[in-house]
Every structure is written in structure tokens, then in C-alpha cells.
ZALO-711939 format. One record per residue: residue in one letter; x, y, z of N, C-alpha, C in turn. Coordinates in steps of 0.001 Angstrom, whole numbers, plus 500000, padded with zeros to 6 digits. Last residue first. Layout:
BEGIN
   rest      n.x      n.y      n.z     ca.x     ca.y     ca.z      c.x      c.y      c.z
      A        X        Y        Z        X        Y        Z        X        Y        Z
...
***
This chain:
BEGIN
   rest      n.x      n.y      n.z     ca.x     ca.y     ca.z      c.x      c.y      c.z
      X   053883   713680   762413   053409   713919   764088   054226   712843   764637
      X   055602   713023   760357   056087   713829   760931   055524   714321   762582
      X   053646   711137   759432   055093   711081   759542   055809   711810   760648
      X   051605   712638   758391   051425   711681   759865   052896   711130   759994
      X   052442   714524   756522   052073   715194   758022   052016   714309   759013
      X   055382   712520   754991   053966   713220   755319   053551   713650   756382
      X   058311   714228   753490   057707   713348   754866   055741   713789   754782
      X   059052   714227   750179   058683   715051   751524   058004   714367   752467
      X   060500   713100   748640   061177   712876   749121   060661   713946   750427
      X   057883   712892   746743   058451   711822   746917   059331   711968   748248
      X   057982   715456   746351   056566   715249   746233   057268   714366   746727
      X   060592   716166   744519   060609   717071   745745   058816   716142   746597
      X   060098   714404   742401   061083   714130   743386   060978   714308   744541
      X   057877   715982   740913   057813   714516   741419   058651   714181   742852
      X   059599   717995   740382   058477   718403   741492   058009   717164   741832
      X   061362   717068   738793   062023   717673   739949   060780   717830   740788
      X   059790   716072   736599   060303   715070   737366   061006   715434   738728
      X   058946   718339   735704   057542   717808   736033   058582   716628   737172
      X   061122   719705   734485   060455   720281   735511   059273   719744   736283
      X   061589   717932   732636   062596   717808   733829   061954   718720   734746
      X   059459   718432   730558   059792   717072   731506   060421   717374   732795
      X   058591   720804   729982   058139   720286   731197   058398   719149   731525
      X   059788   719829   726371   059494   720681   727394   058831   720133   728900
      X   062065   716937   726597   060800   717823   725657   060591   718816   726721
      X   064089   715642   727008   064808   716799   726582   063588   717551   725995
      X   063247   712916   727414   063499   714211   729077   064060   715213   728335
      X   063477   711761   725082   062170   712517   725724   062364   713342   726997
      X   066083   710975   724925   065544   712275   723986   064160   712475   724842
      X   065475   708479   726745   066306   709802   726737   065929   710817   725935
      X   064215   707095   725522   063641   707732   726579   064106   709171   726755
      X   065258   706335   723371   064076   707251   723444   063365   708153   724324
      X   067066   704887   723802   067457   706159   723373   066012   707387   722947
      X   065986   702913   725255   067173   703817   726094   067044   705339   725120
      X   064258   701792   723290   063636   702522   724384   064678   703401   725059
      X   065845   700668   721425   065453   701683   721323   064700   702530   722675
      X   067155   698317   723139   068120   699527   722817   067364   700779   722379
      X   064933   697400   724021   065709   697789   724649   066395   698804   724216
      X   064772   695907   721686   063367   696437   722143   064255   697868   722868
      X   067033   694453   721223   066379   695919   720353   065672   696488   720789
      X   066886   692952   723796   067624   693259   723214   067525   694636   722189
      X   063936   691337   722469   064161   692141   723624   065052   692577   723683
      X   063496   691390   719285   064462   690835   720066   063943   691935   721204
      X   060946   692274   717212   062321   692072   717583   062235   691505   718727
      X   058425   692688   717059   058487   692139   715775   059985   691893   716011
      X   057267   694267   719489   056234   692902   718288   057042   692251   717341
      X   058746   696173   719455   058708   694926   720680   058007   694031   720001
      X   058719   697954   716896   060078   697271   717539   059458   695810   718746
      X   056002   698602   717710   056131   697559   716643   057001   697413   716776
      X   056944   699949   720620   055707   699015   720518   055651   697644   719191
      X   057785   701956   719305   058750   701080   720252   057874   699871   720488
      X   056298   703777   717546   057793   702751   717061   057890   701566   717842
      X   054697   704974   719795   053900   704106   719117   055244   702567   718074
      X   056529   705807   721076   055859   704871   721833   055202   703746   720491
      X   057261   707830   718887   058038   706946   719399   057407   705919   720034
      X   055376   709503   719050   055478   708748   717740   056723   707424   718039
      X   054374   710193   721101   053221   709624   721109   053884   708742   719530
      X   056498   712467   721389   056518   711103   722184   056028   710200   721891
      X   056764   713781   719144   057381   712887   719289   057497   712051   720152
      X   054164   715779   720401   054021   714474   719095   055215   713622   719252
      X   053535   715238   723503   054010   715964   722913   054434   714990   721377
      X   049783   715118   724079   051171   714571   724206   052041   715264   723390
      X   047379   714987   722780   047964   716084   723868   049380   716103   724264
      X   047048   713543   721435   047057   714771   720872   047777   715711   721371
      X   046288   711325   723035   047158   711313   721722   047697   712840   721800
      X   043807   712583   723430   044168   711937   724576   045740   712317   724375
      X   042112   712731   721290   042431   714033   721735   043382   713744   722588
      X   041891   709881   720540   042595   710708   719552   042999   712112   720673
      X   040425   709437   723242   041220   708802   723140   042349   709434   721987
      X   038050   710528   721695   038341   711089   723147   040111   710451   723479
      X   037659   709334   719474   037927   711043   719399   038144   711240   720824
      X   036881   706914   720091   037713   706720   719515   038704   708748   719560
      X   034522   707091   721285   035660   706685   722278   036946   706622   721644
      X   032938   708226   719477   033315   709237   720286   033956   708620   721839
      X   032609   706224   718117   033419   707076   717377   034105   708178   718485
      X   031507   704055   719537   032987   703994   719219   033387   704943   718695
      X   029847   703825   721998   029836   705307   720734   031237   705330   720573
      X   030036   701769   723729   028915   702131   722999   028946   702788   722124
      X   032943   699897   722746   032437   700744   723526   030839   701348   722869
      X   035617   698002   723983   034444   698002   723228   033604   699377   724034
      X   038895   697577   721754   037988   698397   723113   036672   697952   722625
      X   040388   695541   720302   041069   696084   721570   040229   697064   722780
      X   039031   692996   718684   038973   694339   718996   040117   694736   720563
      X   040577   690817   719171   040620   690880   718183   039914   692669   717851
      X   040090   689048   721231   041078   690479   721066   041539   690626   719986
      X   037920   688066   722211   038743   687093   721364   040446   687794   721338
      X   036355   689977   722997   036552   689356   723818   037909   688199   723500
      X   035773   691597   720896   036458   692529   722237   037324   691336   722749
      X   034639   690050   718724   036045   690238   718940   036853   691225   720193
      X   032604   689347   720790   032981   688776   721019   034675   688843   719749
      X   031149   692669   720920   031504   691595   721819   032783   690393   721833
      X   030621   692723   717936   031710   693389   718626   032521   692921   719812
      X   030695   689272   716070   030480   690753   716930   030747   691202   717412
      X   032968   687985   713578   032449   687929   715181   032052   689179   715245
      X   031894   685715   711116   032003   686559   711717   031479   687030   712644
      X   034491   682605   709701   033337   683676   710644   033112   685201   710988
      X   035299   681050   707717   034626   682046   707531   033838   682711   708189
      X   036703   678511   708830   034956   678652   708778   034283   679691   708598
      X   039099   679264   707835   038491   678092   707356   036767   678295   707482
      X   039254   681589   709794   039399   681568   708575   038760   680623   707669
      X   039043   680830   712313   038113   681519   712163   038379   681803   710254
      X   040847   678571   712740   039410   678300   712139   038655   679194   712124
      X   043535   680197   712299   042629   678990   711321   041507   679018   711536
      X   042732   682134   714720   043119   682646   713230   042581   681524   712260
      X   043110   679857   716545   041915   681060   716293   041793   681454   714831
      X   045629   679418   716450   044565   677970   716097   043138   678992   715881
      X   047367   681438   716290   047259   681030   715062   046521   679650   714830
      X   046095   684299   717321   046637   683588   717832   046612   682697   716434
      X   045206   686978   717282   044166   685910   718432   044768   684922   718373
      X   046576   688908   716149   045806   689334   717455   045460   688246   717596
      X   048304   687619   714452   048974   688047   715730   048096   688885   716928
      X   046292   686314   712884   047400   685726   713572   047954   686545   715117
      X   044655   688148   712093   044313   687675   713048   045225   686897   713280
      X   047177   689758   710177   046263   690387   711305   045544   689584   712137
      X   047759   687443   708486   048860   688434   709347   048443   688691   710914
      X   045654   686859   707192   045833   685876   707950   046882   686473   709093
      X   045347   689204   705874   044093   689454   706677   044885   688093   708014
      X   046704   690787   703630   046794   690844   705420   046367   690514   706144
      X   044844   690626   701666   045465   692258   702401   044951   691810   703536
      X   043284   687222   702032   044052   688663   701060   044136   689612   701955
      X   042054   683839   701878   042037   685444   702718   043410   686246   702012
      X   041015   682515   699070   041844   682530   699876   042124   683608   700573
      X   037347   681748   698563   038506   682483   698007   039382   682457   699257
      X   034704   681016   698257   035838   680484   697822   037482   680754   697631
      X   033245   682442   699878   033358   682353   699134   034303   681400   697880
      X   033815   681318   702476   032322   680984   702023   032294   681769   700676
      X   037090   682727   702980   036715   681034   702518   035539   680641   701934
      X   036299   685259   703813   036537   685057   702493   036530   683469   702120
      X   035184   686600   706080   034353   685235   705170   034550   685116   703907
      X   035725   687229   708282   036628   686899   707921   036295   686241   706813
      X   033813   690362   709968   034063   689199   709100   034931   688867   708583
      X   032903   691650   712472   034204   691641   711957   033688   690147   710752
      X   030423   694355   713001   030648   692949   712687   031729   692534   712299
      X   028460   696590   715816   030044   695997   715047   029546   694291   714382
      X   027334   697664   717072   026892   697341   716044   027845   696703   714513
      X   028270   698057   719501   027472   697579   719831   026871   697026   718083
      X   032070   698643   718297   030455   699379   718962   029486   698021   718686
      X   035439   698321   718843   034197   697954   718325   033129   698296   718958
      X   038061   699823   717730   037696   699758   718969   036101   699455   718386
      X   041968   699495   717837   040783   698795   717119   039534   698458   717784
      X   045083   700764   717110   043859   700364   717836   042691   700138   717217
      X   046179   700913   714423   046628   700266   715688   046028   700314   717082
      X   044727   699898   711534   045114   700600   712681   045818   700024   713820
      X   044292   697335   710017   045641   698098   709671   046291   699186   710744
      X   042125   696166   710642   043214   695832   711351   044494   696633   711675
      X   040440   697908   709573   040469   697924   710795   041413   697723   711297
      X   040841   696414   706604   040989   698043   706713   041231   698580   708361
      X   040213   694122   706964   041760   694660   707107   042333   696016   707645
      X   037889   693936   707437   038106   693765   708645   039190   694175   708404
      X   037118   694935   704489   036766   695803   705398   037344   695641   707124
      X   037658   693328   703100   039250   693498   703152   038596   695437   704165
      X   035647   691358   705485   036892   691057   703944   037705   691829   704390
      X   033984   693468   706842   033855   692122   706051   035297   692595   705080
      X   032138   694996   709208   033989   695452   708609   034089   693771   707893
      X   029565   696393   709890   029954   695804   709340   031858   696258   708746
      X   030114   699529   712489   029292   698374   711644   029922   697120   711189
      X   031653   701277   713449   030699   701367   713838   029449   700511   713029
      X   034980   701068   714544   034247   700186   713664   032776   700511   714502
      X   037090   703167   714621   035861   703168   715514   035398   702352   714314
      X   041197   702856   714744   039308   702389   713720   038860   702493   714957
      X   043711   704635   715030   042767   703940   715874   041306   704099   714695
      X   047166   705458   714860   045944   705685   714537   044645   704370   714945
      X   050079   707722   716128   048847   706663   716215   047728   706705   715353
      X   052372   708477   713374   051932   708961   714619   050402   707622   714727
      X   053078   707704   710767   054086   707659   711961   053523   707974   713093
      X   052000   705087   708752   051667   706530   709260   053046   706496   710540
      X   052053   702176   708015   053439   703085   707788   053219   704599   708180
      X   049295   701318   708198   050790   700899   709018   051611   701515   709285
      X   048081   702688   706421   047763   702946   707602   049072   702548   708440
      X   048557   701247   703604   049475   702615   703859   049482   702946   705288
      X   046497   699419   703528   047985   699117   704165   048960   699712   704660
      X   044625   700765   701567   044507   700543   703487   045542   700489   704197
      X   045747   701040   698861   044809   701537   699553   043953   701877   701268
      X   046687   698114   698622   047712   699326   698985   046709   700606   699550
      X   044774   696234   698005   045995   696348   699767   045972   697618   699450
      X   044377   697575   695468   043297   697550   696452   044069   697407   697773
      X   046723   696242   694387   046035   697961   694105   045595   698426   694946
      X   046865   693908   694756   047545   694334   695320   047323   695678   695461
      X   044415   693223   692966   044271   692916   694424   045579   694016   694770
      X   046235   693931   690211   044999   694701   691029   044540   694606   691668
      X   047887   691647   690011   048141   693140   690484   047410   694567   690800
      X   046550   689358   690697   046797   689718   691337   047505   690770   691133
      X   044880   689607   687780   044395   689987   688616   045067   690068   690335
      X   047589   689506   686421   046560   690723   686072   045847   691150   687451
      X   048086   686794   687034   049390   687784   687349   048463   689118   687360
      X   045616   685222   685704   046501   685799   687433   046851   686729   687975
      X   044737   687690   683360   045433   686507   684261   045681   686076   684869
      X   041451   688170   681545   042601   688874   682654   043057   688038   683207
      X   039185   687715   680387   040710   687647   679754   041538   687862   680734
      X   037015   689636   682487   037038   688638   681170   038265   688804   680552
      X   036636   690084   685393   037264   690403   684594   037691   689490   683072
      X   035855   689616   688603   035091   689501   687389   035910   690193   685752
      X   037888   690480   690642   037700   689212   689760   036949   688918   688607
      X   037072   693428   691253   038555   692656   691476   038951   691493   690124
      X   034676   694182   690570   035583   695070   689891   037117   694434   690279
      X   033588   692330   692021   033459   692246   690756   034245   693121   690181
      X   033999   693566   694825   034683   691711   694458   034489   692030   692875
      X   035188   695991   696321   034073   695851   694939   035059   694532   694189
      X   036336   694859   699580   036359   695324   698365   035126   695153   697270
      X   033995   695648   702573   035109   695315   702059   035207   695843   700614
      X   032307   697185   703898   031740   695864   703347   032328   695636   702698
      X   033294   699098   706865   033229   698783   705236   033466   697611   705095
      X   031259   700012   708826   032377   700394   708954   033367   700442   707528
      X   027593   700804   708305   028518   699845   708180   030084   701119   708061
      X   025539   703080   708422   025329   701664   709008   026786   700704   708943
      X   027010   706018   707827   026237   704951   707817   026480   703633   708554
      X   030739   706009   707753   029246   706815   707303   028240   705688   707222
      X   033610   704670   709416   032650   704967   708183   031409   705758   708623
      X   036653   705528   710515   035537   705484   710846   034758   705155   709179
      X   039750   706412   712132   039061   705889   710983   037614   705141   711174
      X   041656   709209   713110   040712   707962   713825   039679   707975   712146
      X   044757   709517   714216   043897   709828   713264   043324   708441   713629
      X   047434   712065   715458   046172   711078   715564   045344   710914   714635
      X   048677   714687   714810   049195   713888   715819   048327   712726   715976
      X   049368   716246   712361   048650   715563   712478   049073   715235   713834
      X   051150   718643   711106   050500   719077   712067   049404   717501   712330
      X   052042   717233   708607   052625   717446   709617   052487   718364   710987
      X   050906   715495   706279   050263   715984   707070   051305   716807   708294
      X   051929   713541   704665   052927   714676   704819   052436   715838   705754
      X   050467   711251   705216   051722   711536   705734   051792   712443   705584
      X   047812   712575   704286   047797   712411   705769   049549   712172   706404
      X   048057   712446   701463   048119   713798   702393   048401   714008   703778
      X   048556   710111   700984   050018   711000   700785   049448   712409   701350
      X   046223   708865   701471   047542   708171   701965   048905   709373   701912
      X   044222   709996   700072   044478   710452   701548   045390   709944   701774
      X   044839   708919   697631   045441   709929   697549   045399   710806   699262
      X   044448   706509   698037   045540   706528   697921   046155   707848   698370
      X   041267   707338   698472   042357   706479   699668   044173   706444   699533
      X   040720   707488   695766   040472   708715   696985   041196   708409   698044
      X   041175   704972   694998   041744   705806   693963   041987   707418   695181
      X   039448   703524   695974   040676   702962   696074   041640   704060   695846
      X   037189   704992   694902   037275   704914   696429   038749   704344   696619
      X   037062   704055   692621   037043   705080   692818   037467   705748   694470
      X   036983   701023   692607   037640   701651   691709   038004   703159   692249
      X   035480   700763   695944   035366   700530   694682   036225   700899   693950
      X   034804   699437   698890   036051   699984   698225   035980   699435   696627
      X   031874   700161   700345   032672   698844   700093   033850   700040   699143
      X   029595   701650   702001   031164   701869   701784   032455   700963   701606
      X   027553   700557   701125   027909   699991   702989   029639   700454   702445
      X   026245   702401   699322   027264   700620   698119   027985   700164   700500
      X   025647   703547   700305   024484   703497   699707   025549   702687   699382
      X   027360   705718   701731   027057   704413   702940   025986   703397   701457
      X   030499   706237   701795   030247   705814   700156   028597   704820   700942
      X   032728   707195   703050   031764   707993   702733   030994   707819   701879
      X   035250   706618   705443   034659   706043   704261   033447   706704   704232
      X   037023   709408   706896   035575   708739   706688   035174   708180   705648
      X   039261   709989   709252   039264   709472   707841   037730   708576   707824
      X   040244   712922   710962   039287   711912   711169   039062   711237   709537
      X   042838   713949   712768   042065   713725   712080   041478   712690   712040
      X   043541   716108   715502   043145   715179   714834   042784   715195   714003
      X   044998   718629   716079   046020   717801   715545   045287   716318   715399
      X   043040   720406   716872   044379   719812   717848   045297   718576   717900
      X   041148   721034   715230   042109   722110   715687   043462   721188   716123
      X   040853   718545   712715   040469   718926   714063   041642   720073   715007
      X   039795   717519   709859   040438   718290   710372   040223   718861   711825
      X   038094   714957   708111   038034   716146   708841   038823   716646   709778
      X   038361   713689   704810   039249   713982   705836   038592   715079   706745
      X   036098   711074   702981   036166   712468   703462   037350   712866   704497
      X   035120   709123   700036   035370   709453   701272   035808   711224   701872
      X   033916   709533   697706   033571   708542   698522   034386   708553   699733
      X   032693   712392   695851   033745   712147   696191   032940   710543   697679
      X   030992   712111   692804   031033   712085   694345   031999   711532   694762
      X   031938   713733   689643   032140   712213   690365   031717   712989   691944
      X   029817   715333   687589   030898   715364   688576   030819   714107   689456
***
């Protein structure tokens, strides 16, 4: 019987938790593991009690990217061959984008290659004391893949992005906190990552799915669009429960004189 290489854990209140589970290969993405990822890709959408999901690995490392020999090492195989089995491998992480509700990496190790993608793909990105982001596909020879120039482009910028590409570096937690290339740093990323998921959770889901829309609308449009969706979002949101009752007791809170007012 095959070992299964990763794991979904289920949390009463609408988290989940996605665990590379493979720590004896530093949960690099093998044939098999590509194959378990796809298939969390179509459970976790149709998931519809989900409101959050926090991505993590097992063991010492977050993931030591793809199984390079099961990519390239391939006797006869063409370009075209082997870039449709790189693309195999994107698809395996990339799916993270297209979730509809938030999701957030606790990188609690090594995240190399298409392990820093796997991170990127979330939309938060929170590094521990034992974090490594690597970009070191150039010290191999090879041109960065799944996303990777995308992802540090638009977190650090595009003279960062070059030479952290060209010189194949990799930064520690610290100093992608600091680059922003992580977005949190924290000692027990998993359990800043599950406090923050519960945070999510609590919200009413279509809010937490909209914010999260309106956010890639503002990254990627016109202020103008940004705009137009927020009007209509907002709106539908004063139609969730305890809004209009939370904004009338605001009001009444606002429009009452205080006691030194009133002496």
C-alpha cells in the first residue's frame, strides 16, 4: 500500500489544515505527492463548510520543492514533454490562488524552488525562526518556474526579485519578514497561523470571501474597479446578520454625550 504524502485536518470551525507529509524525502513534491495535491485541490474547493485554510509541512522543512529528477531526468523526452510535466507539477500548488476563501502558509522550514511557490501561492505568508525561502533555481542552472519571478516581483519589487533570482538566494525568516517577502514572523508559525485561521473563521464566510476578492481586484485593476466592487460589497454585507444591529448601537455609542460633557 502506497503512504499517503500528505494530509487534510478538519477543524470544527471551518478550518483546515493542508500538511505536506512526506518529512524523510523534507516533503519535496514527488510523482505521488503531485498526484495527492491535485486531488486536495478539488476537495478543498468544493469543501463548502471551509472558511480558512492554513498550509504547513511535517518535520523539519516547509517543502524542498519539486522531485528535480522525476521533472528533468528523463531519457528521450522533449521540451514540449518536459515542459508539460513542469506544468503538472505548477498545477499542484497554483490551484491555492483560485480557493475562494483565505488561505495562509506557516513555513516552518526550508521552502526551496517550487517549495517557496508553494508559500507564495497563499495569501498570507508567515515565517518561523526556522524558516528558509530559497530562490536557487539559477545555482542550478535552471530558469525560475511555477510563478516564482510573478511572486517575488510583486512582493519585493522587481530590482529585488532580479538579483535575488540571478544570485539564487536564500533568505531567512527574518530577513524575508523584513524584505516582505514573508508577511508575519513568528515563533510558532503554525500556531500563528491557526490563531489567525480561527480569526477568519469567525467572520461571516462571505465577508472574509469578498475582502479577500477585493484585495486581488486592488492588485491587479484600476482604482475605478477597485471601487466599483467594494460599493457592491459593502453593501450586500450590511444585509449579514448583526450588522445593522451592531451599526445602530455604534451610532446610539457615538451620538451619547459623555459624563464629563455633560458635568
Amino acid at each position: 500500500m502506497t503512504s499517503q504524502k500528505i494530509r487534510i485536518e478538519r477543524h470544527d470551525d471551518g478550518v483546515r489544515v493542508l500538511v505536506l507529509d512526506d518529512p524523510a524525502k523534507r516533503n519535496a513534491i514527488g510523482p505521488e505527492m503531485r498526484a495527492e495535491l491535485n486531488s486536495a485541490a478539488q476537495q478543498l474547493t468544493d469543501d463548502a463548510d471551509a472558511r480558512c485554510l492554513v498550509v504547513t509541512g511535517s518535520g523539519s522543512s516547509f517543502c524542498a520543492g519539486a522531485d528535480l529528477i522525476a521533472l528533468f531526468d528523463v531519457d528521450g523526452a522533449s521540451p514540449s514533454e518536459i515542459r508539460a510535466r513542469q506544468l503538472s507539477y505548477y498545477e499542484s500548488f497554483l490551484w491555492l490562488r483560485e480557493l475562494p476563501y483565505p488561505t495562509v502558509a506557516a513555513v516552518n522550514g526550508h521552502a526551496i524552488g517550487a517549495g517557496l511557490n508553494f508559500a507564495l501561492a497563499c495569501d498570507i505568508v508567515i515565517a518561523g525562526p526556522a524558516s528558509k525561502f530559497g530562490a536557487s533555481f539559477a545555482k542550478l542552472g535552471l530558469h525560475p518556474g511555477g510563478g516564482c519571478t510573478s511572486f517575488l516581483t510583486q512582493r519585493i519589487g522587481s530590482g529585488r526579485a532580479l538579483r535575488t533570482l540571478l544570485l539564487g538566494l536564500t533568505l531567512d525568516g527574518g530577513e524575508a519578514h523584513a524584505q516582505g517577502l514573508a508577511d508575519v514572523y513568528a515563533e510558532d508559525p503554525r500556531a500563528d497561523a491557526l490563531s489567525f485561521a480561527a480569526s477568519v473563521a469567525s467572520l461571516q464566510p462571505s465577508l472574509a470571501r469578498d475582502i479577500k476578492r477585493s484585495v486581488s481586484i486592488a492588485a491587479s485593476s484600476s482604482f475605478d474597479v477597485t471601487i466599483g466592487f467594494e460599493s457592491w460589497a459593502q453593501a450586500a454585507s450590511s444585509f449579514n446578520p448583526g450588522v445593522r444591529e451592531g451599526i445602530r448601537a455604534a451610532g446610539r455609542t457615538t451620538r451619547s454625550p459623555s459624563k464629563e460633557a455633560v458635568r
